[in-house]
Backbone atoms as SQL, in Angstrom:
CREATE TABLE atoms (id INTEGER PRIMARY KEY, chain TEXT, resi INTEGER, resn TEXT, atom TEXT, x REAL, y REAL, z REAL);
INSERT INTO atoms VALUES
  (1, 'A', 1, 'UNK', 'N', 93.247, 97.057, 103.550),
  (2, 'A', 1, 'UNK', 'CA', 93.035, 96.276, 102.353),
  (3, 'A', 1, 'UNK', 'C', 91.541, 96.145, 102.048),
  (4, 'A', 2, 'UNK', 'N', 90.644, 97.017, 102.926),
  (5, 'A', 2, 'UNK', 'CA', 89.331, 96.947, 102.588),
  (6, 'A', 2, 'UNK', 'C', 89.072, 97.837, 101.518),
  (7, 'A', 3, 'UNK', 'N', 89.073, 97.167, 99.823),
  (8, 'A', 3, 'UNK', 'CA', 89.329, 97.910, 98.945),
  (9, 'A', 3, 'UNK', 'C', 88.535, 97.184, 97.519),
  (10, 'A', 4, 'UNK', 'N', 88.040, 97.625, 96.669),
  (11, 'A', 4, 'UNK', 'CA', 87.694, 96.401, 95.350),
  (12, 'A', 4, 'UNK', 'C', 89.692, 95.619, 95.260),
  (13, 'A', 5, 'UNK', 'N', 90.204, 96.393, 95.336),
  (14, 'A', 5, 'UNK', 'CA', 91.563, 95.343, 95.057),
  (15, 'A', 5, 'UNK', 'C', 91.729, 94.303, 96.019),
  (16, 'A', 6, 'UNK', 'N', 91.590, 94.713, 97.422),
  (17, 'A', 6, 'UNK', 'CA', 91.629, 94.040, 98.493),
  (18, 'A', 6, 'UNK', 'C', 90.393, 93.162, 97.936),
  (19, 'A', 7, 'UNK', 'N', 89.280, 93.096, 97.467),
  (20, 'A', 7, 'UNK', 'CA', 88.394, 91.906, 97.292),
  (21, 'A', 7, 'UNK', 'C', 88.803, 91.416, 96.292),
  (22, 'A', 8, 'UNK', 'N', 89.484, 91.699, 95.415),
  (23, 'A', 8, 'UNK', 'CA', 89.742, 90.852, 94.004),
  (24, 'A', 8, 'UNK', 'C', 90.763, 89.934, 94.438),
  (25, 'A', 9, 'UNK', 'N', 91.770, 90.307, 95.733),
  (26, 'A', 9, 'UNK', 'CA', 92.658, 89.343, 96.086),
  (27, 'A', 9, 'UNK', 'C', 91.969, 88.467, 97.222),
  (28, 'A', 10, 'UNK', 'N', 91.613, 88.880, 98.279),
  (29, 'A', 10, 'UNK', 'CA', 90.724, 87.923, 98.801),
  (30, 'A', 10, 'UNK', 'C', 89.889, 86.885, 98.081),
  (31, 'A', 11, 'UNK', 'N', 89.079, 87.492, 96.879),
  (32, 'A', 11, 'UNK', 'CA', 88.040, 86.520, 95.593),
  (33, 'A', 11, 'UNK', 'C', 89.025, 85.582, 94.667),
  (34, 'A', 12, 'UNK', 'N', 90.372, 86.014, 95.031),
  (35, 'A', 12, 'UNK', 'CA', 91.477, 85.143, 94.005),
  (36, 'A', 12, 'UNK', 'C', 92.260, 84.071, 95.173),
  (37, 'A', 13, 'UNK', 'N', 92.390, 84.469, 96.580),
  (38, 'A', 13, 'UNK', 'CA', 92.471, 83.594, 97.563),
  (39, 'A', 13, 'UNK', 'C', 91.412, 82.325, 97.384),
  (40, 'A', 14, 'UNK', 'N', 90.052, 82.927, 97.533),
  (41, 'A', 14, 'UNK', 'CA', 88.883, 81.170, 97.417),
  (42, 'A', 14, 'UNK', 'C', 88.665, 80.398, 96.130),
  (43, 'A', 15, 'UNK', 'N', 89.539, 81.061, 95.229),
  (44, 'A', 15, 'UNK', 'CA', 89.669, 80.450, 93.367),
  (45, 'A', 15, 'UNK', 'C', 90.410, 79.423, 94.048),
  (46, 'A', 16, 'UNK', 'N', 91.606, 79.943, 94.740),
  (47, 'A', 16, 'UNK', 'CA', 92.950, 79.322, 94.657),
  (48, 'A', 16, 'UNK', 'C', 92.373, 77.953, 95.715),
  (49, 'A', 17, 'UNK', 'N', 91.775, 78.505, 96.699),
  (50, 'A', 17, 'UNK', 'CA', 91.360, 77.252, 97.430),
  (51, 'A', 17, 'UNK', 'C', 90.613, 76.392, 97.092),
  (52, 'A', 18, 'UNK', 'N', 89.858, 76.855, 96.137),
  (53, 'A', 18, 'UNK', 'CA', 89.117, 75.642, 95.209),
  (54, 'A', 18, 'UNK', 'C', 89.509, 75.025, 94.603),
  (55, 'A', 19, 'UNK', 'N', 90.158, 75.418, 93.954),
  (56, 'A', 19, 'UNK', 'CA', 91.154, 74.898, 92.914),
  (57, 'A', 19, 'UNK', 'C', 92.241, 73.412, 93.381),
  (58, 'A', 20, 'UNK', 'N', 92.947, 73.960, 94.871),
  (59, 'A', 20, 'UNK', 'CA', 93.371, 73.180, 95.729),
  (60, 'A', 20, 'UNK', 'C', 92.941, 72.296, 95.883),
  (61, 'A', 21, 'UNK', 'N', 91.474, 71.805, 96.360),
  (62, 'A', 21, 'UNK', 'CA', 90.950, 70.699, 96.759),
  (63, 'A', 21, 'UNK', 'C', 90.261, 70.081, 95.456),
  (64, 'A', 22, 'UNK', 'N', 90.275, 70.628, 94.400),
  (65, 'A', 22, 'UNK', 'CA', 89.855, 70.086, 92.965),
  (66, 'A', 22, 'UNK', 'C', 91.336, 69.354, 92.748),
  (67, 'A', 23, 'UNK', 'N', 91.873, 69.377, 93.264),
  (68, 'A', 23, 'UNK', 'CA', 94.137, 68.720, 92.559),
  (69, 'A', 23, 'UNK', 'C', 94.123, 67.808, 94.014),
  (70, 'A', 24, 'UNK', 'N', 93.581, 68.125, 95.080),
  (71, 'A', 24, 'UNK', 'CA', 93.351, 66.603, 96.460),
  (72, 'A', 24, 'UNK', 'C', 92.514, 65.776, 95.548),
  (73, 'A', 25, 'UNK', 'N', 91.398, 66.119, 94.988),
  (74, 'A', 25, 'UNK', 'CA', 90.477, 65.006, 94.564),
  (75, 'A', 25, 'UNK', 'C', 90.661, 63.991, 93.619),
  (76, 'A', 26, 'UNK', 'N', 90.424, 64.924, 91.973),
  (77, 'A', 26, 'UNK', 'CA', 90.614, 64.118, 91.153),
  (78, 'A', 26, 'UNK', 'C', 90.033, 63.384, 90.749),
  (79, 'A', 27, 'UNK', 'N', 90.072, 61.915, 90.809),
  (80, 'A', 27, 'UNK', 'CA', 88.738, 61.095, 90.773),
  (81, 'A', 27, 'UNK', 'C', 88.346, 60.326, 91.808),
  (82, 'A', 28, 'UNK', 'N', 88.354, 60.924, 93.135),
  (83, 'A', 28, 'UNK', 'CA', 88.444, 60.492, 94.173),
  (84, 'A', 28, 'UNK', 'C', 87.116, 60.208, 94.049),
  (85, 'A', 29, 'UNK', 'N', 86.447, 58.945, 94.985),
  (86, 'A', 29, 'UNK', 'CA', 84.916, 58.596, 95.255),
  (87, 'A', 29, 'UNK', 'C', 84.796, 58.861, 96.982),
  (88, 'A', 30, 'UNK', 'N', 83.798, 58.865, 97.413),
  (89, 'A', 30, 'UNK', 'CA', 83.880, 59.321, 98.916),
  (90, 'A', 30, 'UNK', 'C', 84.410, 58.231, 99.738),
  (91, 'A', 31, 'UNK', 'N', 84.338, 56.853, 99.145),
  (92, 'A', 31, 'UNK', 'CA', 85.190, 55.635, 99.892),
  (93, 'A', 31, 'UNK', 'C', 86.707, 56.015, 100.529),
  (94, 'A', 32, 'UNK', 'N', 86.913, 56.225, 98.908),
  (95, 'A', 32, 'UNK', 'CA', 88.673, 56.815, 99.166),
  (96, 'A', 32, 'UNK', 'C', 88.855, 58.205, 100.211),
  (97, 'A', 33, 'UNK', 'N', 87.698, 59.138, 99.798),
  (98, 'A', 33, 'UNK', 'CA', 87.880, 60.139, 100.740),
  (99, 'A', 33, 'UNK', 'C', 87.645, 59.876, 102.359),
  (100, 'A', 34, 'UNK', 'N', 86.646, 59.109, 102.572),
  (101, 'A', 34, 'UNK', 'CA', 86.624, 58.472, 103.708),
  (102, 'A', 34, 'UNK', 'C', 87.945, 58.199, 104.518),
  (103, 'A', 35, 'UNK', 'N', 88.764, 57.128, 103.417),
  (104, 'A', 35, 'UNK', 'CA', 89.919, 56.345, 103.995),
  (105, 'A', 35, 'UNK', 'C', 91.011, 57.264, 104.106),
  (106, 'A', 36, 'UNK', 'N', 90.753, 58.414, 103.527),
  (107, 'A', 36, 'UNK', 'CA', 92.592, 59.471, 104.105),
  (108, 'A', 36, 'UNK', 'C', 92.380, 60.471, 104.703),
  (109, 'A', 37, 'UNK', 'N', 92.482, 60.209, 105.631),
  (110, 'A', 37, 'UNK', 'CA', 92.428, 61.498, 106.657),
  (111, 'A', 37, 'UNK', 'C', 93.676, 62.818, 105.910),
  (112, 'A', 38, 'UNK', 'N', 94.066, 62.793, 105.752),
  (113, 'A', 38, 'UNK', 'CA', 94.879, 63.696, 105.193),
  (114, 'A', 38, 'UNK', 'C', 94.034, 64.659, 103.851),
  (115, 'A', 39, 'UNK', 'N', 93.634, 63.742, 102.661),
  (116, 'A', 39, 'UNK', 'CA', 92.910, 64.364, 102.017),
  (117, 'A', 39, 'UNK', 'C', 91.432, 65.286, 102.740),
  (118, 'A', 40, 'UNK', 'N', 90.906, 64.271, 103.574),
  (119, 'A', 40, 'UNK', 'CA', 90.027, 64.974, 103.956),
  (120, 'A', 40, 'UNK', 'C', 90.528, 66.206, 104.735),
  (121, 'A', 41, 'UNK', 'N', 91.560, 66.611, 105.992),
  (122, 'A', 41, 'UNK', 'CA', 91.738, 67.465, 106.390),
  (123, 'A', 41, 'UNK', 'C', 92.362, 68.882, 105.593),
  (124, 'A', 42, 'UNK', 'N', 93.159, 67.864, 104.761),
  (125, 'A', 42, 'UNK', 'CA', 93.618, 69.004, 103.554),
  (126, 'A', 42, 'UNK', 'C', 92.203, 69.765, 102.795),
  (127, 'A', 43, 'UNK', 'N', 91.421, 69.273, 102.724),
  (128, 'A', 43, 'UNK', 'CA', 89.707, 69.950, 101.875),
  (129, 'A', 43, 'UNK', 'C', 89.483, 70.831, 103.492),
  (130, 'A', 44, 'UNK', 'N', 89.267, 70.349, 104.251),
  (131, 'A', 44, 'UNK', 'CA', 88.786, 71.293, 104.960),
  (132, 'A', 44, 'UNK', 'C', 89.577, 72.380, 105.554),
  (133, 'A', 45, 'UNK', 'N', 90.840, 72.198, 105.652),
  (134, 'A', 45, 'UNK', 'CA', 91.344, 73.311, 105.563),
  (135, 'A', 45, 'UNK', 'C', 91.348, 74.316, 104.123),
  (136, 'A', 46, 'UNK', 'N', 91.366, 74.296, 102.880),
  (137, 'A', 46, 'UNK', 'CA', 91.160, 74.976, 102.186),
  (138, 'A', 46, 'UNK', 'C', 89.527, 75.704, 101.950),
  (139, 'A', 47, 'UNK', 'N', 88.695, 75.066, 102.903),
  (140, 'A', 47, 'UNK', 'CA', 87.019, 75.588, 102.878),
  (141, 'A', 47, 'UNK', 'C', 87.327, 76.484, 104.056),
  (142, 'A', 48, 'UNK', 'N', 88.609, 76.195, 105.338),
  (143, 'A', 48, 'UNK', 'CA', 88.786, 76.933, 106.403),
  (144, 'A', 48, 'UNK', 'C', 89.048, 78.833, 105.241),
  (145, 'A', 49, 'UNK', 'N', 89.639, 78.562, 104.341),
  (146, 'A', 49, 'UNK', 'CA', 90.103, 79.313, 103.827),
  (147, 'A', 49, 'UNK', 'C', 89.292, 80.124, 102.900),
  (148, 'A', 50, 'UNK', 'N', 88.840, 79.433, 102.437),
  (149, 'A', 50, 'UNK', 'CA', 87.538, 80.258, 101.626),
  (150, 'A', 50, 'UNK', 'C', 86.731, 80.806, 102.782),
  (151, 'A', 51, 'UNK', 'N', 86.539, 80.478, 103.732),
  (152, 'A', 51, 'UNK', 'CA', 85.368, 81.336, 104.689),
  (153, 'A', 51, 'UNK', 'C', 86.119, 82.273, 105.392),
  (154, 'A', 52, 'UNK', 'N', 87.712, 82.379, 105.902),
  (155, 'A', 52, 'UNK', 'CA', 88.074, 82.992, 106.070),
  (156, 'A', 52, 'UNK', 'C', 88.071, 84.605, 104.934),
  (157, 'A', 53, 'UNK', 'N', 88.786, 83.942, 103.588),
  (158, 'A', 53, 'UNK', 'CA', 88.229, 85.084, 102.958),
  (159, 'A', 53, 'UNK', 'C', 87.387, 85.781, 102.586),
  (160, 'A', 54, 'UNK', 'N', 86.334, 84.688, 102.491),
  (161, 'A', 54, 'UNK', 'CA', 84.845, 85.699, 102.500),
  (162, 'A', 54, 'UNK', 'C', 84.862, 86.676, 103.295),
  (163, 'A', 55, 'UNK', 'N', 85.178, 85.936, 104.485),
  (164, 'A', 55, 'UNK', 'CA', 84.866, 87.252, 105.754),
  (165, 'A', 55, 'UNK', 'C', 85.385, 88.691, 105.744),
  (166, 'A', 56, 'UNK', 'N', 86.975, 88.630, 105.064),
  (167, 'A', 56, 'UNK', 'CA', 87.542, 90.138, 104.713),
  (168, 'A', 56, 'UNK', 'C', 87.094, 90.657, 103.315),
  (169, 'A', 57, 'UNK', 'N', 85.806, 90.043, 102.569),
  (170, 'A', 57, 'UNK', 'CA', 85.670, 90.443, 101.622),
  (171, 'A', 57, 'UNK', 'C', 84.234, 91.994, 101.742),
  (172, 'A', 58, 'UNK', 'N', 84.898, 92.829, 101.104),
  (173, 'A', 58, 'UNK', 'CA', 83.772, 94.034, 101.499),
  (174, 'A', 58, 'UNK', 'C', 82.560, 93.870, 101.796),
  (175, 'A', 59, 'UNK', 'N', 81.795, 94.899, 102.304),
  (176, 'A', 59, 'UNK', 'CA', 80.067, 94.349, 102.675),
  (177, 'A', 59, 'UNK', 'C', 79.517, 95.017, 100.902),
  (178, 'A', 60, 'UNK', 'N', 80.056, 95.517, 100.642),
  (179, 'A', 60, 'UNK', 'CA', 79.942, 96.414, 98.925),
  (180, 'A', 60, 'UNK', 'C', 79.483, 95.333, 97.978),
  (181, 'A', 61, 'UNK', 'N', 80.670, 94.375, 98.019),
  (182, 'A', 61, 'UNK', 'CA', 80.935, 93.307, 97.385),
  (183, 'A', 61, 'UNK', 'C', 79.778, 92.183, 97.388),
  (184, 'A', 62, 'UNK', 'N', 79.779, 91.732, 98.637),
  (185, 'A', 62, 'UNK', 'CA', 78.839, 90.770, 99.112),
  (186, 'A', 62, 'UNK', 'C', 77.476, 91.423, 98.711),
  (187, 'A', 63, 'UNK', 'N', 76.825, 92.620, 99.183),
  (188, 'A', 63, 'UNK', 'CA', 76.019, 92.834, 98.802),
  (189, 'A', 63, 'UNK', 'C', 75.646, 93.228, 97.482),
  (190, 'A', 64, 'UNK', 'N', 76.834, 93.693, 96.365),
  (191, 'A', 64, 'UNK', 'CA', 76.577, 93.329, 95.049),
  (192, 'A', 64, 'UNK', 'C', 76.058, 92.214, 94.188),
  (193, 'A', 65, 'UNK', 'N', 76.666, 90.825, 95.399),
  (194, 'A', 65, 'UNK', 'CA', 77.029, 89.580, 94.676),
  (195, 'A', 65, 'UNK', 'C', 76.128, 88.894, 95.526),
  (196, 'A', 66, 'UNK', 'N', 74.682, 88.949, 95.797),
  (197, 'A', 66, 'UNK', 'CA', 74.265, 88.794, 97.106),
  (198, 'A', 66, 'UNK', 'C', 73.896, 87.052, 96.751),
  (199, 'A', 67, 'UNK', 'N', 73.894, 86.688, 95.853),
  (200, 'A', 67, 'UNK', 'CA', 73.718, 85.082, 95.063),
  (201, 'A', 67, 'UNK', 'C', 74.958, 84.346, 95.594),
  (202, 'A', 68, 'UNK', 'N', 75.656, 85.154, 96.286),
  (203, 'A', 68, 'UNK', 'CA', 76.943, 83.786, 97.245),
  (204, 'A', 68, 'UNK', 'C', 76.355, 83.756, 98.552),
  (205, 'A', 69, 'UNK', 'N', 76.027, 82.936, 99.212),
  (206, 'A', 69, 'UNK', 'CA', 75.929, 82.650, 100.375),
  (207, 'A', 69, 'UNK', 'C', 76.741, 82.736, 101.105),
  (208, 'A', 70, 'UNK', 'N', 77.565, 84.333, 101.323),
  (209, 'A', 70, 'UNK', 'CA', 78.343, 84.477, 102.085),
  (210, 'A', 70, 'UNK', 'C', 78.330, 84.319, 103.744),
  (211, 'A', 71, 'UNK', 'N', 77.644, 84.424, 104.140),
  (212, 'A', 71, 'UNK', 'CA', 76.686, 83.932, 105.889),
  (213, 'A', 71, 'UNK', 'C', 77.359, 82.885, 105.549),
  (214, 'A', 72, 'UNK', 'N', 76.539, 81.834, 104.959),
  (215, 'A', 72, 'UNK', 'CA', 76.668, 80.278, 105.160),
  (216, 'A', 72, 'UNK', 'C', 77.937, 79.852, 105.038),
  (217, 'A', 73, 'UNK', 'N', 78.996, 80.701, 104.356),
  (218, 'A', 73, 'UNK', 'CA', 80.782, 79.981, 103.946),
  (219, 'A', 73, 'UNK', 'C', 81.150, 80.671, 105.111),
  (220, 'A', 74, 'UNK', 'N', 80.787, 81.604, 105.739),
  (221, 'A', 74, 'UNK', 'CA', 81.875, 82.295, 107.171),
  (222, 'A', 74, 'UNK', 'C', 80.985, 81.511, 108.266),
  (223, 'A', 75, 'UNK', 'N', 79.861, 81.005, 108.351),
  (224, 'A', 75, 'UNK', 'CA', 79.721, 80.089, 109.095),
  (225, 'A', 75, 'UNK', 'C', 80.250, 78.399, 109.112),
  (226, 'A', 76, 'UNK', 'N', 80.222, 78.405, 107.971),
  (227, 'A', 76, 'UNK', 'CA', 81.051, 76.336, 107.621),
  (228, 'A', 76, 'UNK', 'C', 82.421, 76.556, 107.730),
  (229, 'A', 77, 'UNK', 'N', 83.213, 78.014, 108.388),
  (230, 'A', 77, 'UNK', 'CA', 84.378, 78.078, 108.134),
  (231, 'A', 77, 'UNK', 'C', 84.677, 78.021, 109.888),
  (232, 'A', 78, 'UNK', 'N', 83.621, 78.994, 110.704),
  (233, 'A', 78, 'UNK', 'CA', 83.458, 78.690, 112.448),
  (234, 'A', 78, 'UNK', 'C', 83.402, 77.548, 112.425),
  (235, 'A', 79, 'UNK', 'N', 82.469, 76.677, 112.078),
  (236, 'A', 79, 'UNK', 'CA', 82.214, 75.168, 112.335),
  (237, 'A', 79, 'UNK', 'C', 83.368, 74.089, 111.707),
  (238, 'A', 80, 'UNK', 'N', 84.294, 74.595, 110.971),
  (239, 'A', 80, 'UNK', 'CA', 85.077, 73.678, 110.838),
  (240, 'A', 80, 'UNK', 'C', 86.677, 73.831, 111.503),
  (241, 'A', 81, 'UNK', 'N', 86.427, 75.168, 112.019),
  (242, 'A', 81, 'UNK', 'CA', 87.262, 75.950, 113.217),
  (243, 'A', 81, 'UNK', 'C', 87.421, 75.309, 114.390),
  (244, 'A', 82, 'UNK', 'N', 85.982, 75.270, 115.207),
  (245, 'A', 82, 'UNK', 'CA', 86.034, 75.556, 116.056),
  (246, 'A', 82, 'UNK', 'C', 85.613, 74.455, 116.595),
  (247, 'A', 83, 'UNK', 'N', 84.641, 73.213, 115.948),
  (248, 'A', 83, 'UNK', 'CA', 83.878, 72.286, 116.128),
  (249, 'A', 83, 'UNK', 'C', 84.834, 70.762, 115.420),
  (250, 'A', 84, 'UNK', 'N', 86.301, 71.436, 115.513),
  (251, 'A', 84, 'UNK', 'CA', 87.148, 70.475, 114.725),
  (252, 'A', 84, 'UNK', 'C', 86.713, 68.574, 114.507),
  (253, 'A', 85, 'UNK', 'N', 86.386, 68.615, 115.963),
  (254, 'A', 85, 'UNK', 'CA', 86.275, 66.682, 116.020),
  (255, 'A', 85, 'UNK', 'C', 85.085, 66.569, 115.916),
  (256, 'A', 86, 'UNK', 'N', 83.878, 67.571, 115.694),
  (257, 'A', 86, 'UNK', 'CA', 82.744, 66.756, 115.346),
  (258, 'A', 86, 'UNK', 'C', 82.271, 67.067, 114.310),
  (259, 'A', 87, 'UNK', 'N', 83.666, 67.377, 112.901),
  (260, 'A', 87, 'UNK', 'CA', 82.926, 67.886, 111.646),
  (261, 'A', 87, 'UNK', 'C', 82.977, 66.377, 111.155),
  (262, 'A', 88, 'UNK', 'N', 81.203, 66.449, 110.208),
  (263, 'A', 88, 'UNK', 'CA', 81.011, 65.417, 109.790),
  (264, 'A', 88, 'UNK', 'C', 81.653, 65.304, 108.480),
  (265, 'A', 89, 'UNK', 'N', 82.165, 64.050, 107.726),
  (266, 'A', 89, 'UNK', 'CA', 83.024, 63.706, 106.597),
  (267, 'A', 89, 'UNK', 'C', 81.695, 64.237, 105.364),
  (268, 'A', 90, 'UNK', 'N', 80.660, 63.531, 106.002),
  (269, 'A', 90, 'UNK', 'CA', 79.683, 63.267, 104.794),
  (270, 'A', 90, 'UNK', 'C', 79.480, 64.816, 104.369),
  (271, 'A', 91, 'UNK', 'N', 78.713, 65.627, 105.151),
  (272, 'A', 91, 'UNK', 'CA', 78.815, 66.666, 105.155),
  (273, 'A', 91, 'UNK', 'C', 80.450, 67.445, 104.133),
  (274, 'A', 92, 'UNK', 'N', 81.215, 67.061, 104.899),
  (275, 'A', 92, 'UNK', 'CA', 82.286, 68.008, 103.834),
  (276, 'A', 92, 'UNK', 'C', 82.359, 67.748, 102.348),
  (277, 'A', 93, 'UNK', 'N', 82.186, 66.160, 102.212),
  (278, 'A', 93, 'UNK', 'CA', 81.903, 65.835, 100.971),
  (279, 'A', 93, 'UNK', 'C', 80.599, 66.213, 100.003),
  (280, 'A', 94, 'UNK', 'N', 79.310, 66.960, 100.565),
  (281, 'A', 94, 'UNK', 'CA', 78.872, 67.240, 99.957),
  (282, 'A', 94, 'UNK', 'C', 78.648, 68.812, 99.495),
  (283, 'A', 95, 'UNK', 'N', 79.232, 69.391, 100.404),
  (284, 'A', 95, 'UNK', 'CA', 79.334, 70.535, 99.981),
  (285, 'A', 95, 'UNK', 'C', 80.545, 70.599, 98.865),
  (286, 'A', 96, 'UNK', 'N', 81.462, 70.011, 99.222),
  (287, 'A', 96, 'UNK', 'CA', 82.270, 69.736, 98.141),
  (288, 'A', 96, 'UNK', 'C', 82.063, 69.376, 96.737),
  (289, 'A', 97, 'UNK', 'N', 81.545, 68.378, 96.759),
  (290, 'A', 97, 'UNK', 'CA', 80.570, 67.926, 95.051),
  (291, 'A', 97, 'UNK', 'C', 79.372, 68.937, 94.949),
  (292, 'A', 98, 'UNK', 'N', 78.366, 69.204, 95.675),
  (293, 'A', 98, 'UNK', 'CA', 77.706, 69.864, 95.656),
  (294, 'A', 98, 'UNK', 'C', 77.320, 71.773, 95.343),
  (295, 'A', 99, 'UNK', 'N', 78.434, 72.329, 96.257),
  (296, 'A', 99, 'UNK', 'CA', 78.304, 73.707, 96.416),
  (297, 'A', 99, 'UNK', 'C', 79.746, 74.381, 96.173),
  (298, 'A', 100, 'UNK', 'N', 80.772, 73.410, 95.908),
  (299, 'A', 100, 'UNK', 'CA', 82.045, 74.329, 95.593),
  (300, 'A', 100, 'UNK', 'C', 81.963, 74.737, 94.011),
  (301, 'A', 101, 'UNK', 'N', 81.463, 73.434, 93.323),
  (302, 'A', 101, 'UNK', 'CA', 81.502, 74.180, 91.553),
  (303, 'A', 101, 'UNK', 'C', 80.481, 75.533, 91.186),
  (304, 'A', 102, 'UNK', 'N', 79.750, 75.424, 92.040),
  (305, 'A', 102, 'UNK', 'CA', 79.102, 76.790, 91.924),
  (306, 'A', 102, 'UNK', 'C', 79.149, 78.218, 92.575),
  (307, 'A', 103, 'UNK', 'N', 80.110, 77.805, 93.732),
  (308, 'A', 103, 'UNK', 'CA', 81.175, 78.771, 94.330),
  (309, 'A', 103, 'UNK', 'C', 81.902, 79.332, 93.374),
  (310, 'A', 104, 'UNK', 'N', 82.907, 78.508, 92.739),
  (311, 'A', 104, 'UNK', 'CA', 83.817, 78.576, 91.386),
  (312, 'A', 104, 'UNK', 'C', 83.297, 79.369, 90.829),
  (313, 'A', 105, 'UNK', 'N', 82.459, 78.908, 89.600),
  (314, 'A', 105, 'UNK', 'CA', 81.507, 80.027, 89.037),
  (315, 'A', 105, 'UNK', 'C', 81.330, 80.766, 89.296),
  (316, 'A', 106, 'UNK', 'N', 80.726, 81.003, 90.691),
  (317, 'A', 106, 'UNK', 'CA', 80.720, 82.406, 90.757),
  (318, 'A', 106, 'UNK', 'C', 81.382, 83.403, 91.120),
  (319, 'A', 107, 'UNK', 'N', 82.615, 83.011, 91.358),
  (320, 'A', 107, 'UNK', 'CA', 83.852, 84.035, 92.374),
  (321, 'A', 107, 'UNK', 'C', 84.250, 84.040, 90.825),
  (322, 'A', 108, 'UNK', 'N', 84.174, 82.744, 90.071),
  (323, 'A', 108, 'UNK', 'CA', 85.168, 83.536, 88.431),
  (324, 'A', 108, 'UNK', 'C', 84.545, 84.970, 87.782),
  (325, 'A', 109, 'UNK', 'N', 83.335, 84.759, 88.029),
  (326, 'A', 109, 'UNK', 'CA', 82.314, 85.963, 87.603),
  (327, 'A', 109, 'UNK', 'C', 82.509, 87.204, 88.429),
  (328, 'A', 110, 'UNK', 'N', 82.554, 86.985, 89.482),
  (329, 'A', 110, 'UNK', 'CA', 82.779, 88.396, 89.970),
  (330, 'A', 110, 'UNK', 'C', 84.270, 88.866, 90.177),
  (331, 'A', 111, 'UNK', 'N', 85.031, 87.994, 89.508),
  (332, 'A', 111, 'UNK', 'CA', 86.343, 88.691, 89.423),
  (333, 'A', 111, 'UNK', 'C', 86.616, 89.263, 88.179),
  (334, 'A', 112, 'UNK', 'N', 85.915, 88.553, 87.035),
  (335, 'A', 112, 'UNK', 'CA', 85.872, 89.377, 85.652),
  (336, 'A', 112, 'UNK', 'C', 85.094, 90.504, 85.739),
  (337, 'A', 113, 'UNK', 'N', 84.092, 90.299, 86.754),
  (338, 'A', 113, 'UNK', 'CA', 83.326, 91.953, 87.256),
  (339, 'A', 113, 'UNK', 'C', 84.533, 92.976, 87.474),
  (340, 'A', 114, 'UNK', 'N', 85.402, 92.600, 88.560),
  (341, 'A', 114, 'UNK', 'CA', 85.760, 93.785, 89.104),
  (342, 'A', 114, 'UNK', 'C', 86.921, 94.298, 88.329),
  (343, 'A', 115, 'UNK', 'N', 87.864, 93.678, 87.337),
  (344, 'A', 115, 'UNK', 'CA', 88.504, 93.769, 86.178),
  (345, 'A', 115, 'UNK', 'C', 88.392, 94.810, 85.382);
């Protein structure tokens, strides 16, 4: 599946996971996210998922699209793997407000690329 199709479905896998934790949120404030462990584990498993797919996404790709910080999402995806009980909340929440809408953006862009 190491293929532009194989990346357009992998790049439509981390839409979908974004998307996911955009329908957990809502108008959630970090209080509330704080208080449910569930929401919060549900977000980090769908970031488990986006770094997972990065990782099967071509080196073609990545290095086309070199403006994603692909390193940094297959690494926050080990660390939220592997380092389960000492991922910090604050931390997930800000990559979340912070670095997923511009994730978005840009996986929408490079899927109308490969189209």
């Amino acid at each position: 599946m190491r293929s532009r199709l194989g990346d357009k479905i992998r790049l439509q896998h981390i839409l979908d996971a974004i998307q996911e934790i955009e329908s957990y949120l809502g108008d959630v404030d970090f209080e509330k996210f704080l208080e449910n462990s569930m929401m919060r584990y549900a977000c980090i498993k769908q970031m488990e998922i986006i770094g997972e797919a990065s990782n099967h996404v071509t080196a073609g790709v990545k290095s086309e699209f070199s403006s994603v910080e692909w390193g940094q999402i297959i690494g926050m995806r080990n660390v939220f793997v592997h380092e389960y009980f000492g991922v910090d909340a604050t931390i997930v929440w800000e990559i979340i407000k912070g670095d997923i809408p511009d994730l978005k953006d840009k996986i929408e862009k490079i899927i109308q690329n490969l189209e």
